[in-house]
N, C-alpha and C positions, 0 to 999 in steps of 0.2 A: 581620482577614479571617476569616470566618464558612467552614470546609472540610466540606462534607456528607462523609462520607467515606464513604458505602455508593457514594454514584454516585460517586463519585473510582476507590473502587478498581474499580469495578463496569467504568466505561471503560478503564481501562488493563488488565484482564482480557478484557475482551472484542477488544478490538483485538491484543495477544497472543496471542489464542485463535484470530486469524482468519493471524495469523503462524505460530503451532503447525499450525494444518489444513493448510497449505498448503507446510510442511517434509514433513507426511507424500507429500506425490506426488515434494517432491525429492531426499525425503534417498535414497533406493532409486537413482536415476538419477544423480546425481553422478558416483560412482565407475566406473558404467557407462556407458551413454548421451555422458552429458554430456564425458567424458573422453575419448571417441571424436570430440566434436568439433572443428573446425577452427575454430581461437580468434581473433578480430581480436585483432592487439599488444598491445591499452590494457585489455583484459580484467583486473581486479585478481584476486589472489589470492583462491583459494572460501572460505574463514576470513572476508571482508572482506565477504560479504552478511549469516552470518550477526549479525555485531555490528554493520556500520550500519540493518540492520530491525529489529533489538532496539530500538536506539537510535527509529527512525522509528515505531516503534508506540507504545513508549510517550509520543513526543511527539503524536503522536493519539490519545491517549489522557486526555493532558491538555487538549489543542485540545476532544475531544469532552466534555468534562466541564466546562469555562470558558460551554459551550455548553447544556448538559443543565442548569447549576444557576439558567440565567435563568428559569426556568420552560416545565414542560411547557404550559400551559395557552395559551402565544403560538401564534400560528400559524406565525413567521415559526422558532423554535425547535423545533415540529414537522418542518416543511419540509426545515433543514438537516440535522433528523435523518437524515429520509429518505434525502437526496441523500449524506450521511456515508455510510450502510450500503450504501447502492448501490453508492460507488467501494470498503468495503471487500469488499464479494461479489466487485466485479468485478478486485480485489488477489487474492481468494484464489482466481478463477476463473482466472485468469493462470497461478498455479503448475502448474493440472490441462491446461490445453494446452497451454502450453511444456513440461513435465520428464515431467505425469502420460502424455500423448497423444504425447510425444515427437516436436512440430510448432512449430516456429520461425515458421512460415506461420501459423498459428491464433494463436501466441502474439503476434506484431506486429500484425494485426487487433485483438488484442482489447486491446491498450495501446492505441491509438487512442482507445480508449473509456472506458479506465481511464482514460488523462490525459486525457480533458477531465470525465472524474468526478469527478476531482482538482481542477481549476481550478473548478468548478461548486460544489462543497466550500470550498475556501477565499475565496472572493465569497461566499457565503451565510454561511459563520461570519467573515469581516470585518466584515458588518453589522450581526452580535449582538457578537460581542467582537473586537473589535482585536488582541489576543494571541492566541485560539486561530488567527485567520486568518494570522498570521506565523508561527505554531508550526509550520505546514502547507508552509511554504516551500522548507522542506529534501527534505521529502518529492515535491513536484514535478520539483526539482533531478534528484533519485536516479532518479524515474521516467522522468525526460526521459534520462539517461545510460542508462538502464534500456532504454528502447526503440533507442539506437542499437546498447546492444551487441546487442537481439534481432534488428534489422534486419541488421547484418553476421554473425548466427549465422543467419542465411535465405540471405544472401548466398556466405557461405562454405561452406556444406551442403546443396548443390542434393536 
């Protein structure tokens, strides 16, 4: 197996990078804000985002890289680019109005949008690679758990 390793590392850097920006709106609000709020039960321990996104980046990190080394010159590898970057803008724009804007309300809207960027992401790298589209899987899971706990964090904090 042939590992270009600029784009290798290049992906799982830039997908970290969009996890890093997106610590900066909540690492500030945790302790404050966020500890202020009224928690549905099933909420896990704050320790437990950040190691399953560590975990979730860099499997899209590899997903976008399985993707990136079929060639730029495809259109269909262009495409998924795109639609990739999209749902990660729309990952890191999550953190800035959930925690940065301190709105449960903006922040449920705009998962709506994230997950189906998500799903739109992994149909599009299914049909260049098999595996980065499975690698994607978990990350839906998270997202989908994701928006229930932001729906009862709207719910419980009128």
């Amino acid at each position: 197996m042939d590992v270009d390793w600029k784009k290798l590392i290049a992906s799982i850097v830039i997908c970290q990078l969009a996890g890093i920006l997106g610590a900066i709106f909540t690492a500030s609000a945790i302790p404050t804000w966020y500890a202020s709020l009224e928690k549905p039960f099933f909420v896990p321990p704050s320790w437990t985002f950040s190691v399953v996104w560590t975990i979730l980046y860099l499997m899209m990190g590899l997903a976008l890289y399985l993707v990136w080394k079929k060639g730029w010159g495809s259109r269909d590898v262009r495409i998924a680019m795109g639609v990739f970057g999209l749902q990660l803008f729309l990952n890191f724009l999550w953190s800035i109005l959930f925690f940065g804007l301190r709105s449960p309300l903006l922040g449920l809207i705009e998962i709506v949008f994230l997950w189906l960027a998500i799903i739109a992401t992994i149909w599009s790298f299914y049909r260049i690679s098999r595996t980065a589209g499975l690698l994607l899987l978990p990350y839906i899971v998270w997202v989908s758990f994701a928006a229930l706990l932001n729906y009862y964090f709207f719910v419980l904090n009128p």
